[in-house]
Short mmCIF file of the C-alpha atoms (twelve columns), coordinates in Angstrom:
data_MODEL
# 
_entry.id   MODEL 
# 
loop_
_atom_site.group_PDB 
_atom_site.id 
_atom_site.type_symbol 
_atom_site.label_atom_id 
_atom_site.label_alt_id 
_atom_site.label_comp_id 
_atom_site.label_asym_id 
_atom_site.label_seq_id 
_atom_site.Cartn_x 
_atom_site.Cartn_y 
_atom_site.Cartn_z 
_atom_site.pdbx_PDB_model_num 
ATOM 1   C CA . UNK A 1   8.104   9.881   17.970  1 
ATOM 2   C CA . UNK A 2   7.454   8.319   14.861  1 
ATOM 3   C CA . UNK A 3   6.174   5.165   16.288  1 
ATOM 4   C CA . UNK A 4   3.467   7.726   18.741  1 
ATOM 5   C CA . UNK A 5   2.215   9.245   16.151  1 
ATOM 6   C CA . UNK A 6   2.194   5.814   13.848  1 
ATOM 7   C CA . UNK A 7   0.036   4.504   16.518  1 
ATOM 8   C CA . UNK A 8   -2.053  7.442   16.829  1 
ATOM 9   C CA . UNK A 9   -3.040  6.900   13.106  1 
ATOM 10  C CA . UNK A 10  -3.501  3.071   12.898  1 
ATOM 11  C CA . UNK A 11  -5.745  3.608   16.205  1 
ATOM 12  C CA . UNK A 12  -8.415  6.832   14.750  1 
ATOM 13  C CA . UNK A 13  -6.748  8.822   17.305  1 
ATOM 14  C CA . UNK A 14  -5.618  10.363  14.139  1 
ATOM 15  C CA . UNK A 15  -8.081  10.355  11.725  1 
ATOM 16  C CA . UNK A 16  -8.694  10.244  8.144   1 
ATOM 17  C CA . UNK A 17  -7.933  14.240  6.617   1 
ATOM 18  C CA . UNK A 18  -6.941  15.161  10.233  1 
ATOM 19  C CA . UNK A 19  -3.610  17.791  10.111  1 
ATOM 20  C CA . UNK A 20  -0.513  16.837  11.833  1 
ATOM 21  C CA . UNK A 21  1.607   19.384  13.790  1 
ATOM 22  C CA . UNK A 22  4.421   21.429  12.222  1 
ATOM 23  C CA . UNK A 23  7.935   20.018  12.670  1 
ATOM 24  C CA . UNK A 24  8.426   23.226  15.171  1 
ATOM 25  C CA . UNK A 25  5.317   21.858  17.623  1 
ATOM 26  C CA . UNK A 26  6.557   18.317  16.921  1 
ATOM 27  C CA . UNK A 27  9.660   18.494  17.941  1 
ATOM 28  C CA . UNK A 28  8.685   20.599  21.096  1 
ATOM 29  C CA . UNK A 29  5.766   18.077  21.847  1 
ATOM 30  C CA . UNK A 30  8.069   14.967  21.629  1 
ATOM 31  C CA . UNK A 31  11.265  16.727  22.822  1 
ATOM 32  C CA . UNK A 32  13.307  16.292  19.486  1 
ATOM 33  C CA . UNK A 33  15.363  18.107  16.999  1 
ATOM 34  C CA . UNK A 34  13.621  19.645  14.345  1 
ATOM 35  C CA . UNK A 35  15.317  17.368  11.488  1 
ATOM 36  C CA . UNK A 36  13.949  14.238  13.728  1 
ATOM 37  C CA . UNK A 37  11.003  15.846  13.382  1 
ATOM 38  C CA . UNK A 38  11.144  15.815  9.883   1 
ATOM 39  C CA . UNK A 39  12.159  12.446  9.146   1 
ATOM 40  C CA . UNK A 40  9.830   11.004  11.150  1 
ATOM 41  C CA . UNK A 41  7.022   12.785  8.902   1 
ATOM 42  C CA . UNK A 42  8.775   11.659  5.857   1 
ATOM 43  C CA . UNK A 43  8.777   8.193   6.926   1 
ATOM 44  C CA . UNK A 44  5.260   8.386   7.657   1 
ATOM 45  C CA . UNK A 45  4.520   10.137  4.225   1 
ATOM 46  C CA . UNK A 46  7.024   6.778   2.618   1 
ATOM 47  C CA . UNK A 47  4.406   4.165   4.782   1 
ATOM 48  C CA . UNK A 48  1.110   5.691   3.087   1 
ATOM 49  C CA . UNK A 49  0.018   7.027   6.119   1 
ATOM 50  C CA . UNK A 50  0.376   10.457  5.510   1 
ATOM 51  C CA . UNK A 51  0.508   13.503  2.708   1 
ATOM 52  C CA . UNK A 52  2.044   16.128  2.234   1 
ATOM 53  C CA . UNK A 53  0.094   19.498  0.517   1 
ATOM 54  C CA . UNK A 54  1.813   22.416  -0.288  1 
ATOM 55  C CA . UNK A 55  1.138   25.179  1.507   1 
ATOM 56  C CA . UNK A 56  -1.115  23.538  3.560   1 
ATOM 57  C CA . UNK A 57  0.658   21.089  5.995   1 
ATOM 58  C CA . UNK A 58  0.703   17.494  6.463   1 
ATOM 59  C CA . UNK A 59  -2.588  15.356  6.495   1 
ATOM 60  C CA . UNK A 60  -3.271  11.513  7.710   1 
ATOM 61  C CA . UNK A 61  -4.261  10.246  4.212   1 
ATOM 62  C CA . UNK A 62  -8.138  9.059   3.812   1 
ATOM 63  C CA . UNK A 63  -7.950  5.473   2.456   1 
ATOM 64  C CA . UNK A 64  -11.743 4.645   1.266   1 
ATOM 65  C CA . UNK A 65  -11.502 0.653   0.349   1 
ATOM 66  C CA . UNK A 66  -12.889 -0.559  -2.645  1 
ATOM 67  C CA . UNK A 67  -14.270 -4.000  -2.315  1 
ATOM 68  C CA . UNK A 68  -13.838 -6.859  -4.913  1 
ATOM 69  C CA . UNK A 69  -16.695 -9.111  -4.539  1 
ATOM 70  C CA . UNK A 70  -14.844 -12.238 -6.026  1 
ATOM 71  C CA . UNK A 71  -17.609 -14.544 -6.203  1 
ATOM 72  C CA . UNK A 72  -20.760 -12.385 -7.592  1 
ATOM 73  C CA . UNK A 73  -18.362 -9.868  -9.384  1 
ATOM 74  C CA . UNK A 74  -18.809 -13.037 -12.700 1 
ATOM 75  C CA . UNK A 75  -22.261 -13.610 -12.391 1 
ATOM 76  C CA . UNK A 76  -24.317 -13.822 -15.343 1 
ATOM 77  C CA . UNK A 77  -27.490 -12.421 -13.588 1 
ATOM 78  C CA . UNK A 78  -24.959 -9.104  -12.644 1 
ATOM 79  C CA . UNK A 79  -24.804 -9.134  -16.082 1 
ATOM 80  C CA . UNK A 80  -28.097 -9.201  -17.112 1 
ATOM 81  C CA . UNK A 81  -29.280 -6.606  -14.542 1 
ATOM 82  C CA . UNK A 82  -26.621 -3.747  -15.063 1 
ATOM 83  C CA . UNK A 83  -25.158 -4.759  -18.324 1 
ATOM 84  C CA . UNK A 84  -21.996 -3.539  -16.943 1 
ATOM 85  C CA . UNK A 85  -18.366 -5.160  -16.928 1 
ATOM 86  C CA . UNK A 86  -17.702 -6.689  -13.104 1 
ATOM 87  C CA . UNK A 87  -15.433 -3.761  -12.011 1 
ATOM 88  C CA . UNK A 88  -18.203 -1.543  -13.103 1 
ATOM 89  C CA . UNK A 89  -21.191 -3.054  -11.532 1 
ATOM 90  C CA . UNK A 90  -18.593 -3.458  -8.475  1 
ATOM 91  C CA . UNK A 91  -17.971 0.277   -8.140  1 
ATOM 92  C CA . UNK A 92  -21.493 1.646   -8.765  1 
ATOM 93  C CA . UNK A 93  -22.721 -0.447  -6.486  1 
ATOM 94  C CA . UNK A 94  -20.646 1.206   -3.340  1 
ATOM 95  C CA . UNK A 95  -21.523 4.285   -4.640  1 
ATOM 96  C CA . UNK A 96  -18.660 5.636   -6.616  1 
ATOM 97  C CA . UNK A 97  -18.312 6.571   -10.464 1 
ATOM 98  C CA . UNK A 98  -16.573 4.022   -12.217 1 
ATOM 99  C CA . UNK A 99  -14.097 4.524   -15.463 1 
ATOM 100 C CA . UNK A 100 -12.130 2.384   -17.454 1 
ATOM 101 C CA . UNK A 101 -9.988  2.352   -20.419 1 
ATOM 102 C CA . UNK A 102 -8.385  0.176   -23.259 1 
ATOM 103 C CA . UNK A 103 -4.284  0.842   -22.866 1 
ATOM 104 C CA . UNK A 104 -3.376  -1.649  -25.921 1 
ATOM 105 C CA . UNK A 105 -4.332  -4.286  -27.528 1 
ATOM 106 C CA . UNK A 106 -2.064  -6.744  -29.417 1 
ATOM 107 C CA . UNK A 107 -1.708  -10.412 -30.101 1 
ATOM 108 C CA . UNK A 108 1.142   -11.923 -28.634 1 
ATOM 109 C CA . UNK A 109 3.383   -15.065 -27.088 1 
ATOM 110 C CA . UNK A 110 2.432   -15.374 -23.118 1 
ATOM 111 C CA . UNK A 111 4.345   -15.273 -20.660 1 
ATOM 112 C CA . UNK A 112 5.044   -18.795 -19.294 1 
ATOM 113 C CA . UNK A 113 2.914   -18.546 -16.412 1 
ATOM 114 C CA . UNK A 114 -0.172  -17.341 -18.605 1 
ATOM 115 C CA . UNK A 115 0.469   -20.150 -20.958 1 
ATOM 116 C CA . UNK A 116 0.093   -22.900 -18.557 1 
ATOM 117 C CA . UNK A 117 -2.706  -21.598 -16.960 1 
ATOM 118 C CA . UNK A 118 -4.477  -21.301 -20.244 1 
ATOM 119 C CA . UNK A 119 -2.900  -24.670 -21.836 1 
ATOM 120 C CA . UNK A 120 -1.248  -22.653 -25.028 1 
ATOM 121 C CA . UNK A 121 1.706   -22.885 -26.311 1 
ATOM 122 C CA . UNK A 122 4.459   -20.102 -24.708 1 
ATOM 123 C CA . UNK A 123 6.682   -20.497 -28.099 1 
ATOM 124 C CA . UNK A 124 3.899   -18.620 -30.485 1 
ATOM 125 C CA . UNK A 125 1.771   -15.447 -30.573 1 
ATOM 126 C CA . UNK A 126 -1.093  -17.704 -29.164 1 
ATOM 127 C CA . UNK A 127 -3.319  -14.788 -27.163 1 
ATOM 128 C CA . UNK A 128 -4.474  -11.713 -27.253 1 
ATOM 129 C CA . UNK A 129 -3.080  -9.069  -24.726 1 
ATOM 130 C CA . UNK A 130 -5.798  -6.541  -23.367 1 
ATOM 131 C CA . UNK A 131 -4.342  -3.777  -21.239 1 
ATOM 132 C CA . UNK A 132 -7.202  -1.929  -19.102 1 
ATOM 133 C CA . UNK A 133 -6.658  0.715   -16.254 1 
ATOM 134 C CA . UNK A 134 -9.217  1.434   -13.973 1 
ATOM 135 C CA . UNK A 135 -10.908 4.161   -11.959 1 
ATOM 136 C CA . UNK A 136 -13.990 4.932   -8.813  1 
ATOM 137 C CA . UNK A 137 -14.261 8.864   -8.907  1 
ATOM 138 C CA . UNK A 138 -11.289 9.582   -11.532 1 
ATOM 139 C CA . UNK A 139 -8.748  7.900   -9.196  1 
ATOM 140 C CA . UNK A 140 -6.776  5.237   -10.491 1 
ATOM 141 C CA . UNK A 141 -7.521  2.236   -8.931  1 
ATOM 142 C CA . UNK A 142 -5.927  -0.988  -10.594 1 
ATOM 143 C CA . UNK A 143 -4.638  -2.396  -13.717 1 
ATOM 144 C CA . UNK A 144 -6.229  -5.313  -15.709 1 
ATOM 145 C CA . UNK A 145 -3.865  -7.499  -18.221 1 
ATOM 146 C CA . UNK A 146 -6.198  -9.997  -19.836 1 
ATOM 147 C CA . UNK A 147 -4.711  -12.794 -22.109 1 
ATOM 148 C CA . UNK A 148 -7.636  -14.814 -24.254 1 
ATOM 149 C CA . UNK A 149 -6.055  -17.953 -26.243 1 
ATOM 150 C CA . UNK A 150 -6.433  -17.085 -29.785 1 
ATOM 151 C CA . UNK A 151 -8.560  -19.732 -30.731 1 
ATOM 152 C CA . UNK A 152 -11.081 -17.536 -28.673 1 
ATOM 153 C CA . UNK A 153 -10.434 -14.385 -30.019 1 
ATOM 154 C CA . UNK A 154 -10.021 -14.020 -33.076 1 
ATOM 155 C CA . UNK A 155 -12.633 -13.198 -35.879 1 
ATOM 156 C CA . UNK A 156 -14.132 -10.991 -32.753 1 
ATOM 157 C CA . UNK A 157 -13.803 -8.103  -31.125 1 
ATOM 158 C CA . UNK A 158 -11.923 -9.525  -28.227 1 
ATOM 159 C CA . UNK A 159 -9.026  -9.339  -30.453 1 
ATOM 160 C CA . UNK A 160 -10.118 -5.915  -31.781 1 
ATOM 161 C CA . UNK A 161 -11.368 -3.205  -29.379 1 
ATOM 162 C CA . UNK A 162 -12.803 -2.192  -26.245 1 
ATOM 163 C CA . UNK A 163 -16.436 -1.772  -28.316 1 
ATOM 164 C CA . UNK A 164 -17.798 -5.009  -26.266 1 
ATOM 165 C CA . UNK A 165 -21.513 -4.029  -25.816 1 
ATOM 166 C CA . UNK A 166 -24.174 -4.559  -23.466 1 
ATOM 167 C CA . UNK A 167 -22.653 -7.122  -20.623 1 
ATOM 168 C CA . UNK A 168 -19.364 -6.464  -21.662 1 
ATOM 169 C CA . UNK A 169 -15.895 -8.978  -22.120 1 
ATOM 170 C CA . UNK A 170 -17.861 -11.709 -20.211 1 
ATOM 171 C CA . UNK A 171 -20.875 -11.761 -22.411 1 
ATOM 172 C CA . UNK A 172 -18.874 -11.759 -25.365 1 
ATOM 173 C CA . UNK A 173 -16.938 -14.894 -24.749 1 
ATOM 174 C CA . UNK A 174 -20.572 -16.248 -23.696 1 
ATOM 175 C CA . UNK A 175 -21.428 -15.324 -27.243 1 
ATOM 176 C CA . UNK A 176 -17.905 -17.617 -28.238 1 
ATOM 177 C CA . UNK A 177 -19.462 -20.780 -25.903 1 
ATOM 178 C CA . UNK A 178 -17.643 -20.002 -22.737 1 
ATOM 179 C CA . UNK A 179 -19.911 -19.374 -20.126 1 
ATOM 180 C CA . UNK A 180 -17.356 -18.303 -16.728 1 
ATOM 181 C CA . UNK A 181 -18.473 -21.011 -14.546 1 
ATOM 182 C CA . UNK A 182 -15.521 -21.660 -12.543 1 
ATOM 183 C CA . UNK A 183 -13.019 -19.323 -11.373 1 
ATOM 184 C CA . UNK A 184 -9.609  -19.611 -9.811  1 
ATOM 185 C CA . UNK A 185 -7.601  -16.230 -8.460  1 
ATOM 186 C CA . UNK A 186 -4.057  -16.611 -6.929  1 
ATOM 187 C CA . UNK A 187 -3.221  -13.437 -4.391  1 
ATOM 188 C CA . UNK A 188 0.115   -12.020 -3.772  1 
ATOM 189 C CA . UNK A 189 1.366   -8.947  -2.584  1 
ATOM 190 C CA . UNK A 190 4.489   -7.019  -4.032  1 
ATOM 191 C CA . UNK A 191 6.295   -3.039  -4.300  1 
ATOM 192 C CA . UNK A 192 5.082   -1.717  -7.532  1 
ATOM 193 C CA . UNK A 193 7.374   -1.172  -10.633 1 
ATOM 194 C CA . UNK A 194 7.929   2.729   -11.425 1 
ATOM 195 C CA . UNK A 195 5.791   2.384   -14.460 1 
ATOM 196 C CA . UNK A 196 2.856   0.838   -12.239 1 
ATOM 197 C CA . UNK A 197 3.721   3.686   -8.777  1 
ATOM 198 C CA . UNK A 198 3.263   6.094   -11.711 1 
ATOM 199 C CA . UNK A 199 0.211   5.240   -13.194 1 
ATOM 200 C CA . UNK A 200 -1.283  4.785   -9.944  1 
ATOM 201 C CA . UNK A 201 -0.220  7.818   -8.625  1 
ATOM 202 C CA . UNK A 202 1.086   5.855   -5.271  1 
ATOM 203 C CA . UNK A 203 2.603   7.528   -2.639  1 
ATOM 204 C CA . UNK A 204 6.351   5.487   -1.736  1 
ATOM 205 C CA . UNK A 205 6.088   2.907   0.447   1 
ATOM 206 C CA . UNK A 206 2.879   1.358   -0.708  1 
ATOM 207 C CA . UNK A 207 2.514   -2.385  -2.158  1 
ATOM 208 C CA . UNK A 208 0.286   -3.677  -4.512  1 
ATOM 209 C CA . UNK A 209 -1.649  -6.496  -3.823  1 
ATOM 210 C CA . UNK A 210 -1.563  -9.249  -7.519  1 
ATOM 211 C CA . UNK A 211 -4.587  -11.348 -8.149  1 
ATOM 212 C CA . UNK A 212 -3.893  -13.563 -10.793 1 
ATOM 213 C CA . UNK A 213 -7.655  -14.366 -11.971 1 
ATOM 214 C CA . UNK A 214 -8.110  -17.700 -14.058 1 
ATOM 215 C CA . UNK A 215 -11.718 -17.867 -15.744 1 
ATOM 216 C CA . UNK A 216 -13.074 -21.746 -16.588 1 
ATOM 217 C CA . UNK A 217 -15.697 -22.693 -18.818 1 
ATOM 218 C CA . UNK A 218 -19.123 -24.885 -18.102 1 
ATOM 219 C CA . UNK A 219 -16.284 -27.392 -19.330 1 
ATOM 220 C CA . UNK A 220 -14.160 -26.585 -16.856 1 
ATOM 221 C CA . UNK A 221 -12.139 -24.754 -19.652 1 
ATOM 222 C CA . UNK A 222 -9.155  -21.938 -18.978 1 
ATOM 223 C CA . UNK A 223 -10.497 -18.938 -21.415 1 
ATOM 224 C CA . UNK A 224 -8.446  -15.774 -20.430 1 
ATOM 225 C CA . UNK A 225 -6.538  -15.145 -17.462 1 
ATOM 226 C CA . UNK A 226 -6.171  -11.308 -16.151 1 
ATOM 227 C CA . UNK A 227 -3.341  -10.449 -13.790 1 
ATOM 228 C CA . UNK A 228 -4.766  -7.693  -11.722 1 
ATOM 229 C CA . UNK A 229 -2.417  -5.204  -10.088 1 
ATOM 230 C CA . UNK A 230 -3.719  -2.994  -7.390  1 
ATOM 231 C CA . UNK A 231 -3.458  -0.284  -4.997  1 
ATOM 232 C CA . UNK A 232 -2.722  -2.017  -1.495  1 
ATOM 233 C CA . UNK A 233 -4.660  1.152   0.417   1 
ATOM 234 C CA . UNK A 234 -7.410  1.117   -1.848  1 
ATOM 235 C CA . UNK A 235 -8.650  -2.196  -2.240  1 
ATOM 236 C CA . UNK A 236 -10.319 -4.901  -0.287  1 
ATOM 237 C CA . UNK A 237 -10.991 -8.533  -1.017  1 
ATOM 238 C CA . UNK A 238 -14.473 -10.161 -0.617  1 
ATOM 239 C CA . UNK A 239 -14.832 -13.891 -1.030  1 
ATOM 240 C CA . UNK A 240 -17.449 -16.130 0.218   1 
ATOM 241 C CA . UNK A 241 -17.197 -19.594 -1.050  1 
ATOM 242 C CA . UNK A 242 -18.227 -23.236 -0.562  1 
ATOM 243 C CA . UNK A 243 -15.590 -25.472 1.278   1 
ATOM 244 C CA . UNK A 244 -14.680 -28.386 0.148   1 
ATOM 245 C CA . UNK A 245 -16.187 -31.492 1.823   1 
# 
């Protein structure tokens, strides 16, 4: 049963917002006990496929994918046109309101990881840590930790506040000398922590995919490095790039 209707959903049969049965017509439909019934639901609800409203019933969740347009998401001319940060020229641009706030901000040692990829040292507070959450139509959509080597940061407000000004945090390390010219972003896929399910507001059973984003210099320079952590059923990834001869 749970498999039927699994398929149903993955094929449209079963759309987006579209109301399942009751347990009662479930179980007579598929020939089950009622508490099958019911577990199959529940295991649907745990995969992300499906949620529960009270009072209402059971619904096949709608999933609308935001895209991340990894290689013109950086590009000075976005820049210049919207004056907007990437994530929010990224979400206007299909449509949707975008939000975003400043969690914390604190210098700090990296973790080892971030220090290698940035060439500081992992044994001193040598970067700034920028926390961001983000949001297309008031839903959370992913979290942005950005580490900048302190050498970049400080005396500005990349080490301050989220006040960043026309063009936002890439137009103010353009104002420092780095100009993102190169990027690098490592993909993985994981189960979120509580903290991160919370925050999210993620139904059980749904990953969250890790892009570990590494921006160069016209140098070829490592600058900041943001781990982003996002919603698996939300998000989409967009790359077009050159390959290598």
């Amino acid at each position: 049963m749970e498999a039927a209707l699994r398929a149903a959903i993955e094929s449209g049969d079963l759309g987006p917002g579209d109301k399942l049965p009751s347990e009662r017509q479930l179980a007579v439909t598929y020939d089950v006990a009622r508490n099958t019934a019911r577990e199959a639901v529940r295991q649907l609800a745990k995969s992300g496929l499906v949620t529960a409203e009270h009072g209402r019933g059971v619904f096949v969740r709608s999933a609308p994918r935001l895209m991340r347009f990894g290689q013109r998401r950086y590009s000075r001319k976005l820049r210049e046109e919207t004056g907007l940060s990437p994530f929010h020229a990224e979400v206007r641009a299909q449509d949707r309101v975008p939000n975003a706030f400043l969690a914390n901000i604190e210098r700090v040692v990296p973790p080892k990881a971030i220090a290698e990829r940035l060439r500081i040292s992992a044994d001193a507070k040598s970067a700034v840590r920028r926390e961001n959450w983000y949001f297309a139509d008031s839903e959370p959509m992913q979290i942005g930790i950005t580490y900048i080597p302190w050498d970049v940061a400080k005396g500005s407000v990349l080490a301050r506040n989220d006040e960043l000004g026309v063009g936002d945090l890439y137009a103010r390390f353009e104002d420092k000398g780095h100009l993102i010219t190169y990027t690098r972003e490592e993909v993985t896929a994981r189960m979120p922590t509580p903290e991160e399910a919370r925050g999210l507001m993620m139904p059980e059973g749904v990953p969250v995919l890790v892009v570990l984003h590494t921006g160069l210099d016209q140098d070829k320079r490592p600058f900041e490095v943001t781990e982003f952590i996002m919603r698996a059923d939300y998000t989409g990834l967009d790359y077009t790039m050159k390959v290598d001869e």
